[in-house]
N, C-alpha and C positions, 0 to 999 in steps of 0.2 A: 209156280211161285214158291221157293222155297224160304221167304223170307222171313212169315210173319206176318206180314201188314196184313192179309184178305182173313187171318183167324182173332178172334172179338176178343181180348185183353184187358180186363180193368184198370191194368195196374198203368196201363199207354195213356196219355194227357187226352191223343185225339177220341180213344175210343171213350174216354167218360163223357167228353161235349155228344158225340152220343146217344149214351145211353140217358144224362144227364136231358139231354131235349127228351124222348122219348118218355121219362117219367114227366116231365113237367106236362106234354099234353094229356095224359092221365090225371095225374094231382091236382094240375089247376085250371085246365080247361075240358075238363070231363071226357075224353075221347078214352074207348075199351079199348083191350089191348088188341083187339083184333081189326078194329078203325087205325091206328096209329102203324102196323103192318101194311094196314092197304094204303094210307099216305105215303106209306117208305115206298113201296113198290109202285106207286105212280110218280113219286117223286127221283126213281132210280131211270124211269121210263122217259120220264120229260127232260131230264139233266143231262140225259147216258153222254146227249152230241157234245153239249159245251166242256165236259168233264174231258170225256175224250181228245177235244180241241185244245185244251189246256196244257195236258200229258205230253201231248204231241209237241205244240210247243215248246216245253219243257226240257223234252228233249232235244231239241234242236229243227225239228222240221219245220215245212213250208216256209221257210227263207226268201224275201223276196227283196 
């Protein structure tokens, strides 16, 4: 992927919602930075299928 999108950008609108969520469960609802990692990483794990199903769509498949 030479595009961009998969490397973290601040300066990109989606990558601050983000980092933007990420401090907020730190700042306001007390999670360490190493809780809020293993949220991302179960929450990449629970999502991967409907993310993927999206994409897909997107692109044009399973057309029925």
């Amino acid at each position: 992927m030479g595009n961009g999108k998969n490397k973290f950008d601040i300066t990109r609108f989606e990558h601050q919602l983000i980092a933007s969520m990420m401090t907020v469960l730190v700042d306001d609802f007390g999670y360490t930075p190493r809780e809020v990692f293993e949220l991302m990483d179960d929450a990449k794990r629970q999502l991967w299928g409907a993310l993927a199903e999206l994409a897909n769509e997107r692109k044009g498949g399973n057309k029925q």
